[in-house]
C-alpha positions in Angstrom: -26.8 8.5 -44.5 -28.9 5.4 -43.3 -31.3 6.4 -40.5 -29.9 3.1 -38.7 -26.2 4.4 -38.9 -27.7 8.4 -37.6 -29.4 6.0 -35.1 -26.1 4.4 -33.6 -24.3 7.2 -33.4 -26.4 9.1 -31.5 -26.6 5.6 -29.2 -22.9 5.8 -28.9 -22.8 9.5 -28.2 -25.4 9.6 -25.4 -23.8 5.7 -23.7 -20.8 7.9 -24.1 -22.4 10.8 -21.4 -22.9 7.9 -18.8 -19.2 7.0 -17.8 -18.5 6.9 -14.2 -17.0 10.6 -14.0 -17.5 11.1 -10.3 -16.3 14.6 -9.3 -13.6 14.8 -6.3 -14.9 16.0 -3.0 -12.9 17.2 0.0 -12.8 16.1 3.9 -15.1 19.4 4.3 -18.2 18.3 2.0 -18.0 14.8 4.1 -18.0 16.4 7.4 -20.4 18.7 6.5 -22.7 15.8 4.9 -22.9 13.8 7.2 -25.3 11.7 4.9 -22.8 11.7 1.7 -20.0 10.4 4.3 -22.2 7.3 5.2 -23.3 6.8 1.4 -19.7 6.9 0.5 -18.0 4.8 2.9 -21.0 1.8 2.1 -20.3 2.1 -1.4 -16.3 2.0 -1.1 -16.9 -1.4 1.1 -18.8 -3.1 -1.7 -16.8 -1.6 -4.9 -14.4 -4.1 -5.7 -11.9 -2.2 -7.4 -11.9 1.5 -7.8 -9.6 4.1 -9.6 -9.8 8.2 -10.3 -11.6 10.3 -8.5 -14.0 7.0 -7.4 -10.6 6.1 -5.2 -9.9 9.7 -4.0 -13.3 9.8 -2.6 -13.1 6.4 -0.8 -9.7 7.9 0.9 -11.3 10.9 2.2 -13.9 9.6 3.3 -12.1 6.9 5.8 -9.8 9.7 6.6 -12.8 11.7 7.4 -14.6 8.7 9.3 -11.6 8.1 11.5 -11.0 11.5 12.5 -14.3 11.7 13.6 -14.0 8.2 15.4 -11.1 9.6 17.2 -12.0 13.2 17.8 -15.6 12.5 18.7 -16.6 14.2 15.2 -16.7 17.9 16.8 -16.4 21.0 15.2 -14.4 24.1 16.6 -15.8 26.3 13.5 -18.2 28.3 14.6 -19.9 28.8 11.1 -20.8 25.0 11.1 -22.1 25.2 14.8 -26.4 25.4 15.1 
């Protein structure tokens, strides 16, 4: 084999590692990350179209946001509390 054809497909295989595969994550990682919730929800306003688990994450998150809104963002479990 040529070196520059070895070359490319090693190219190819490691661009192929760097898709957008953004694991799901539940209304209990965003209200327990208060930090990941406000990273989310500022990168959902500026995506301009969104799909798989990218989309699930921007619907949790507003769910999340707007409970918290309207419940004042309290927590009953006493695991969570300081």
């Amino acid at each position: 084999m040529k070196p520059k054809t070895v070359l490319l497909g090693f190219a190819v295989l490691a661009l192929a590692g760097c898709g957008s595969n953004q694991p799901a994550y539940t209304a209990h990682y965003y209200e327990t990350h208060k930090g990941a919730l406000k990273r989310e929800l500022a990168r959902c306003k500026k995506a301009d179209t969104l799909s798989g688990n990218a989309k699930k994450n921007c619907e949790t998150a507003a769910n999340v946001n707007a409970a918290e809104a309207l419940f004042g963002g309290g927590t009953n479990n006493p695991n969570l509390l300081p």
